[in-house]
N, C-alpha and C positions, 0 to 999 in steps of 0.2 A: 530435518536437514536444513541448514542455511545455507547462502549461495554463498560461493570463494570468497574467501577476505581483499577486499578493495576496500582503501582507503577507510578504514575502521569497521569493518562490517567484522562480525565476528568468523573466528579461522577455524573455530572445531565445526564436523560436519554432525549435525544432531538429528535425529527426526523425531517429530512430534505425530500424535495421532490424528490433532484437530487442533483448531484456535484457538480451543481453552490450555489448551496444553502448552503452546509456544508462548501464551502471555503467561500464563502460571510457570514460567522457566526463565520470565525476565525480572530484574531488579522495580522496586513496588512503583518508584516514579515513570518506568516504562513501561508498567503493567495500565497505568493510568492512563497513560498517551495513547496505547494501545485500544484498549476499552472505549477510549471517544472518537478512536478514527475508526474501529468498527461499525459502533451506532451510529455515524455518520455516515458510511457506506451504505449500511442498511436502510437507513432514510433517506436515502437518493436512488436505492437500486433495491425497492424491498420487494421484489421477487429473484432476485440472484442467489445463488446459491451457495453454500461456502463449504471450504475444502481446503486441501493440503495439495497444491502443486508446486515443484523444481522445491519441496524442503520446507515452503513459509506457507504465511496465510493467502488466501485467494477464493474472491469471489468470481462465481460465472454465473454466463447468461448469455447464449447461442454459443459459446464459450469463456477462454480467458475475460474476465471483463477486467478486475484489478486485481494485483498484489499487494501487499503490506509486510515489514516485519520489524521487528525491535533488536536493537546494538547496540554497541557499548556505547556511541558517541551520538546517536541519529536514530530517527524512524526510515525506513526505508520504505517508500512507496511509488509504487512499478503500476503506472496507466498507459504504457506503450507509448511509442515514438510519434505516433499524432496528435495524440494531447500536450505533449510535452512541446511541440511545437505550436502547436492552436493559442496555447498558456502561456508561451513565452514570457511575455511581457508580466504578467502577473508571478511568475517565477524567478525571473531575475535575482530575487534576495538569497536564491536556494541554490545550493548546488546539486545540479540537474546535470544527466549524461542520458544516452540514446534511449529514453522509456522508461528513466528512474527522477525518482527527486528523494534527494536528503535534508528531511528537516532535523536539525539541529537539538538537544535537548534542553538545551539552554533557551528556547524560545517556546511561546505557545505556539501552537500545531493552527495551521490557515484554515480550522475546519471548515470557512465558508466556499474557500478556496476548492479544498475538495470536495466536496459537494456538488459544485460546479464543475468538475473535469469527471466526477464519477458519473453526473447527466448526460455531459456530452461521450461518452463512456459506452452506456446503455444507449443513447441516439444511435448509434454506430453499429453495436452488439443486434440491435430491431432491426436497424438499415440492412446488414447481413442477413438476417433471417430470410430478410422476403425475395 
């Protein structure tokens, strides 16, 4: 299932079983983008878990840690309203709303970038724990 159509996210509600599924249901240049902000997650957060919550991909770890998903116009990637704030400034090229950032497909993906907010991500996810 995908979240409501805002601002080019796609409008039909789908559900996938797992994140082979949602990237195997996007066009092959998304599938690609998809596939390296995975691996990137995963190499920032390799004990998180991965799943399907609110319709798209997501990783946890003491819970939510991030979402991701693929659209006609943008990747969609959901690290909550603290990073998004903490990143500001590093975000500014992006168009960002309360706990989302839309990268573009037209551009390469900031995997360094992410990287960085999935750490500080997982800081936060451990902070909770204890």
């Amino acid at each position: 299932m995908s979240l409501p159509k805002r601002r080019g996210d796609v409008v039909a509600m789908k559900m996938y079983k797992d994140i082979d599924a949602h990237i195997a249901a996007q066009t092959p240049k998304v599938q690609k983008l998809l596939r390296a902000l995975r691996t990137t997650i995963h190499a920032a957060a390799p004990k998180a878990a991965e799943t399907i919550s609110y319709g798209i991909p997501t990783f946890k770890l003491n819970g939510n840690l991030v979402h991701f998903a693929g659209y006609a116009t943008h990747i969609g990637f959901y690290p909550g309203a603290a990073a998004i704030t903490v990143f500001a400034k590093d975000l500014q090229k992006y168009d960002t709303a309360k706990g989302t950032v839309r990268f573009p497909l037209d551009k390469p993906l900031p995997l360094a970038l992410v990287k960085k907010i999935v750490t500080f991500r997982v800081a936060m996810q451990l902070a909770k724990q204890r």
